[in-house]
N, C-alpha and C positions, 0 to 999 in steps of 0.2 A: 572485239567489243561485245559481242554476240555473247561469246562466252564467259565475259565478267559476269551480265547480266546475269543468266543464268546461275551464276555462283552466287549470287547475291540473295538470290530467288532460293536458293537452297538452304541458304544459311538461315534469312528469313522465318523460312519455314520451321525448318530445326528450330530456332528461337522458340516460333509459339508453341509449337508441341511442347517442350519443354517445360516453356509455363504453364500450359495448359495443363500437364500432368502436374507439374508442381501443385496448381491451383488446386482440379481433383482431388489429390492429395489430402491433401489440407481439409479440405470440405468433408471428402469420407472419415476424417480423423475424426473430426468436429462433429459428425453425424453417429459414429461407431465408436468410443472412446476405447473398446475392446479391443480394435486394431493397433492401439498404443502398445498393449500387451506382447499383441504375435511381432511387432515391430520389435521389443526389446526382448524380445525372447522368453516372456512370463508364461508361467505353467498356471493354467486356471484350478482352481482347487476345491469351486463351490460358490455359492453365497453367503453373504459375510454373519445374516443372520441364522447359519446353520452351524454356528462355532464358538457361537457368544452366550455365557453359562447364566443361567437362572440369576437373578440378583440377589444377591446376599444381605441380610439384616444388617444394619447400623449399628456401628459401635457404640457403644453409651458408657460413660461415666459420672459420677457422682460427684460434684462440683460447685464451683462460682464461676461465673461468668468473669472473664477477665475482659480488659480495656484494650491490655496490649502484649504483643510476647518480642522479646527481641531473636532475632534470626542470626545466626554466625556460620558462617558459608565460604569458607576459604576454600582457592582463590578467585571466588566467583563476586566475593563480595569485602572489597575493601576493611572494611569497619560494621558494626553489627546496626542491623538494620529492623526497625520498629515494625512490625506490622499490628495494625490496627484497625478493627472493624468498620469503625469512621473514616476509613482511606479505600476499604474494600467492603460494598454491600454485602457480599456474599458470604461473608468471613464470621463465624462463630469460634470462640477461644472459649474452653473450661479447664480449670484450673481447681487442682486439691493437693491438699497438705493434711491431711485427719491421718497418715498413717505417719506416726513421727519418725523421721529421717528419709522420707522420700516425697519426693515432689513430681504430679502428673499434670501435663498438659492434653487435650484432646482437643484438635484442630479439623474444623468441616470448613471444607472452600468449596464452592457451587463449581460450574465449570465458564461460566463468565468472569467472576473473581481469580478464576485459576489463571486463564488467557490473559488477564488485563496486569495480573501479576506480573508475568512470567514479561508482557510486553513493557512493562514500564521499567524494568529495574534488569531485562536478560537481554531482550531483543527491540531496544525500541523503533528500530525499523523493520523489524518483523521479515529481516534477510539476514541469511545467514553468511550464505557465497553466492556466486552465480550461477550455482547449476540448483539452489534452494531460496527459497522466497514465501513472505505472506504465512509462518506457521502459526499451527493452529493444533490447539491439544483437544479431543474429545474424545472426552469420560467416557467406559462401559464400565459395564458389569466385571470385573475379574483382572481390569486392566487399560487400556487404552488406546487410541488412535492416533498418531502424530500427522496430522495432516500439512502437506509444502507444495506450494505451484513448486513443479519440478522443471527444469531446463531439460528437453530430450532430444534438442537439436532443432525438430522444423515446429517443434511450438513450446510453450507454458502447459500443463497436464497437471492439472490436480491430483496428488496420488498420498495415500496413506500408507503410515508403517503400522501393522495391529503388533500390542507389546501385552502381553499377560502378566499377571505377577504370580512369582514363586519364590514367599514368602517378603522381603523388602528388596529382591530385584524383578527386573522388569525385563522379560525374554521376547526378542523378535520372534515374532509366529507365522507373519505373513504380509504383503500385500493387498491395499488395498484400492482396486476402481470402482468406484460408481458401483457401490455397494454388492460387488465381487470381490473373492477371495483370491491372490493368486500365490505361490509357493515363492520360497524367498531367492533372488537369484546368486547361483555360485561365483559368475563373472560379472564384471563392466560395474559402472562408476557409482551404481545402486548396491549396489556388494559390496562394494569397499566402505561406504559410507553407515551400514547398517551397524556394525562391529562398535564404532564410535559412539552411536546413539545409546547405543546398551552400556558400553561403559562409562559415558558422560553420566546418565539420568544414575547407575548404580552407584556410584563415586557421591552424586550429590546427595541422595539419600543417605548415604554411610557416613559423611560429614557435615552433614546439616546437625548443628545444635542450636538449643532452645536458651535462653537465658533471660530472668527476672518477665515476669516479680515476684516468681516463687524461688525460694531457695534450691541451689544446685543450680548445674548446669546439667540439661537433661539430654538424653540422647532417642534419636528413633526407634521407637522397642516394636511400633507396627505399623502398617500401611493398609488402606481396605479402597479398594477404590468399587464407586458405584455408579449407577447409568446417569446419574449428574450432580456427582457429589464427590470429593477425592476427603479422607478421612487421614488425620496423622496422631498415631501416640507417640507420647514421647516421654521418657519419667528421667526421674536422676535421683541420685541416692546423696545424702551430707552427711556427713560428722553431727551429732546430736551433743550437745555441752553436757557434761556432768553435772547431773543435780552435787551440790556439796554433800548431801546423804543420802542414798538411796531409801533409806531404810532396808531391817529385815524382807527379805524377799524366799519364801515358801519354794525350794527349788525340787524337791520330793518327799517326803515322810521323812526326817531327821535331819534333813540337810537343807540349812539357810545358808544366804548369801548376802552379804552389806558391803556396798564400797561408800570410804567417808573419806573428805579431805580434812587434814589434820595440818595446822601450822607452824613450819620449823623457825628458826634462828632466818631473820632477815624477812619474815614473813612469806617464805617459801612454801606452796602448798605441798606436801605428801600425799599420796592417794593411797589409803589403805584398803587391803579387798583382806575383811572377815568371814571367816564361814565359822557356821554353829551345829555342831553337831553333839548328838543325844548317841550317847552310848548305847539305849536299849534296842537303837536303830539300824547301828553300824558295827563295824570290827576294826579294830588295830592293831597291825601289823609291823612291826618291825622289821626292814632287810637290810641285810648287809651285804657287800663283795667286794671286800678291797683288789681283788685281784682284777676285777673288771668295771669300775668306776663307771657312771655314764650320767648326761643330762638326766633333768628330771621328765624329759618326755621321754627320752629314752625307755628310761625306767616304767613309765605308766605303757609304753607301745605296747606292749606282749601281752598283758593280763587285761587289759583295760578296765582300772577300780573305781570307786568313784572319783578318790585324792590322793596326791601323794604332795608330800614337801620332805625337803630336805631336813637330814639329822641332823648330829653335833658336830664338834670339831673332830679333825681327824691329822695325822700326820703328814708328811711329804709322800712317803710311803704308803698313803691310804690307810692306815691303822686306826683303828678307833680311838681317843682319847674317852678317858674317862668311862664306864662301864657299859655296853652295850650287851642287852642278847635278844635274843631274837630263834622264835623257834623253845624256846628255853634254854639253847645253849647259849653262852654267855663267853664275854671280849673285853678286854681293857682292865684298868686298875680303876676300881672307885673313887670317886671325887672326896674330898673333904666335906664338913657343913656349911660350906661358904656354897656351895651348888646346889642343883635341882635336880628334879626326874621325873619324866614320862613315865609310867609302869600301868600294867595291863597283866593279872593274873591270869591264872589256871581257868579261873570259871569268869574270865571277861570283866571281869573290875578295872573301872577305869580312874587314871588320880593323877593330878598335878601337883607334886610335892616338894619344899623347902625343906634339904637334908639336916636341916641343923635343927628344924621342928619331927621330924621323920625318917629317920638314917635308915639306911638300907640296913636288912639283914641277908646275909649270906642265904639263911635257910628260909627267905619269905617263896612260896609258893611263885613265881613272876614268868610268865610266859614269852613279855615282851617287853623291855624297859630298852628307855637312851639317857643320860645324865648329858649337862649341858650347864652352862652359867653367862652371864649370874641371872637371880632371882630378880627380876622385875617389879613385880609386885608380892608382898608376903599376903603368908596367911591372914584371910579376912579383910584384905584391899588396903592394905597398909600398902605405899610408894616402897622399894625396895632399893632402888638403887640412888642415891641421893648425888649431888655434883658434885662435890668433890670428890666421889671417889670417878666421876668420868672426865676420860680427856677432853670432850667437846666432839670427836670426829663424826660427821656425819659417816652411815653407811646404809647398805641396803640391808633388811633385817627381817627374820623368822624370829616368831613367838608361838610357844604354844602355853594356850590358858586353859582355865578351867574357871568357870562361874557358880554363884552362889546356889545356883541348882543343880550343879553336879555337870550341866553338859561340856561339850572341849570345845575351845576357840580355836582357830587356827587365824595368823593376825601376817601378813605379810605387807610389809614396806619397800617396793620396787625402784624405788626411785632414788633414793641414797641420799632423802636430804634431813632424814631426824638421827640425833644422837640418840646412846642411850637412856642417858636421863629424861630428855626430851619425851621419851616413847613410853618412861616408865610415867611420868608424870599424867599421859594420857589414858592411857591405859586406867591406872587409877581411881582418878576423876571423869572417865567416860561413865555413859549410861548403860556398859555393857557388862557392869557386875563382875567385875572378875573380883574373882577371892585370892587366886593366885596365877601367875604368870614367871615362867620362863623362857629366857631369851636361848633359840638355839645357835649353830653358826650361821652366820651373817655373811654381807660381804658379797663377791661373784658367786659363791656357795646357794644363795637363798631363790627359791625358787614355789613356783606351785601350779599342781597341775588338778583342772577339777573336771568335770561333765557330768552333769547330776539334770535330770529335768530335761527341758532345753535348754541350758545355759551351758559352756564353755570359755573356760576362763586358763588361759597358757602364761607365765608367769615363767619362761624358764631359767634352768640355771646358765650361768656365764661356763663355769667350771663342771666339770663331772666329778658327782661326788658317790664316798662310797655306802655313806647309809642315808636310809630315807624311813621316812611311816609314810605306810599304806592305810587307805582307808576303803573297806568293801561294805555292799552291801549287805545285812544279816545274811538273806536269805542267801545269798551266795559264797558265804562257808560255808564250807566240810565239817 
């Protein structure tokens, strides 16, 4: 009996020492929160305020004030979601469209608006799992603090993750107690859990987009975060409509540029891309190589001029139809007077001519000529090719004109919905003067390649053909 007691008495004891260290424990935790650290095995690394960088100027953009922007957040967020200044005090939206074909947004959320966000529509019980609870995002300078009652076994520990940004991700850096710094840990359940964080918040940034009620849909171009303010741009790019005429547009000394929609059979729009070019400005060239055919960018890759479009017709065999030279030597049998021709003498004369008005001479001085038919428009803007003598086919189609002031049109139809007559009839009757016009080949053949200015304009061909005109600038002949 003796010796139950006694056992009892020890057990007893044992009991309270136990709790009594437990208690201790606990107390010193509560008292030292830094002993959490040497407990999970954190490396101290400083105070938090000796890592946290000067604050940086606020983004500004040039705007209206928007009401509301929609957010699309897959799969965080079912359906796209309104955010609006009247649901969040903190929330500033500017919003601009002055540059035509892009749309910016610039987003300021204080860091109360940030939290009550993230709580209403991520976490509204503000737990995550049971080893996280109660998060809490606070704003710095350069980046962030994710603050979580942390589950570490014998308590709740408020503990921070410090995240930086480098550029629109956000880099674990550290640990945060009680405004010490401590190094990030390699093992245990804090480790494992940090990897997630960084790529949850980088994922949502990279798929976070913007939608109405500017035009596009916009994407995250920057992120600034600041000691109580988180910043978002966001821009998107749209399709701009075609004005039906651009008008003449000034793309360097000699060389204009106009696209016009024109209307076919069915009331089909054509989009025609014009260039106007001054012979006193430019050079025309002639090339040929039937032995090695190529696209019309092909062709423009190597020298890069300022235009090239495709020649006349040519055989299976790449052979020239109808008279070409180039260089001054010369290819093919001459056309009849029922055809046309491109010609560019000795001393740079440049001429769009109807053979039946102008027939070639064997001994005209010609540096560079192409023949091609039929005549479009005759001399002095007479219609040239009337409907009966066209089948109706639509096709895609190269012109080269020349206007009443002497300069050369170059007229390409890409789209393949005007016939000939159709084109000659515009041509004509347009405001662009043309005195005469010839139709070259057509078809997968028609192509055009330009870069003049800032503009670039690729038009190419379907087919590799084997002659083309170049177009350089003056000063860049020999």
């Amino acid at each position: 009996m003796r010796n139950r007691s006694n056992a009892l008495r020890l057990a007893l004891t044992g009991l309270l020492v136990c709790v009594a260290c437990v208690a201790l424990t606990l107390l010193v935790i509560n008292i030292a929160p830094r002993l959490v650290a040497i407990l999970l095995g954190l490396e101290h690394a400083g105070r938090l305020e000796s890592v946290l960088p000067p604050d940086s100027s606020s983004l500004t953009w040039d705007g209206s004030r928007l009401d509301h922007v929609e957010l699309i957040l897959p799969p965080h967020l079912a359906e796209p979601l309104s955010l609006t200044p009247a649901d969040l005090e903190g929330l500033e939206i500017v919003g601009d469209t002055t540059t035509p074909g892009a749309s910016t947004y610039l987003i300021t959320l204080d860091e109360a608006s940030l939290n009550e966000f993230l709580r209403r529509w991520f976490l509204p019980e503000g737990t995550i799992n049971d080893r996280f609870r109660d998060l809490w995002v606070d704003l710095q300078s350069g980046g962030l603090i994710l603050y979580a009652d942390v589950n570490v076994g014998l308590r709740w520990q408020r503990m921070g993750l410090l995240l930086f940004q480098m550029e629109t991700a956000l880099i674990p850096t550290g640990l945060v107690l009680d405004k010490d710094l401590y190094a990030l840990p390699n093992e245990g359940f804090l480790a494992q859990a940090i990897p997630s964080v960084q790529s949850t918040s980088e994922q949502a940034l990279e798929d976070l987009r913007l939608v109405g009620p500017l035009p596009g849909e916009a994407n995250v171009s920057q992120v600034q975060f600041h000691a109580d303010r988180l910043q978002i741009l966001a821009q998107a790019t749209y399709p701009i409509p075609n004005p039906p005429d651009t008008g003449w547009q000034l793309l360097e000394p000699g060389v204009e540029l106009r696209q016009s929609d024109v209307a076919a059979t069915g009331d089909i729009l054509e989009r025609l891309t014009i260039v106007r070019l001054d012979p006193a400005q430019v050079r025309f060239r002639v090339r040929y190589d039937p032995t090695n055919p190529r696209t019309l960018s092909a062709w423009a890759g190597g020298s890069q001029p300022l235009l090239v479009i495709n020649g006349g017709y040519f055989t299976p065999e790449n052979e020239a139809t109808g008279l070409l030279i180039s260089q001054g030597q010369s290819w093919g049998i001459p056309f009849e007077d029922f055809a046309g021709m491109f010609a560019v003498t000795a001393d740079e004369q440049v001429s769009v001519r109807w053979l039946r008005e102008r027939p070639y001479d064997p001994g005209e001085p010609l540096a560079e000529a192409i023949q091609s038919f039929p005549v479009l428009v005759k001399p002095g803007g007479v219609m040239g090719f009337p409907a009966d003598a066209d089948e109706g086919t639509p096709a895609r189609r190269t012109v080269v004109a020349q206007d009443r002031s002497g300069n050369i049109l170059i007229v390409v139809a890409p789209r393949g919905y005007l016939s000939l007559h159709e084109l000659a009839v515009f041509l004509a009757d347009s405001d662009l003067e043309v005195d005469v016009a010839l139709n070259m080949d057509g078809g997968r053949s028609t192509g055009l390649w330009l870069k003049a200015g800032e503009a670039s304009v690729t038009i190419d061909s379907v087919l590799p053909v084997p002659s083309v005109i170049f177009v350089e600038r003056a000063s860049s002949v020999n």
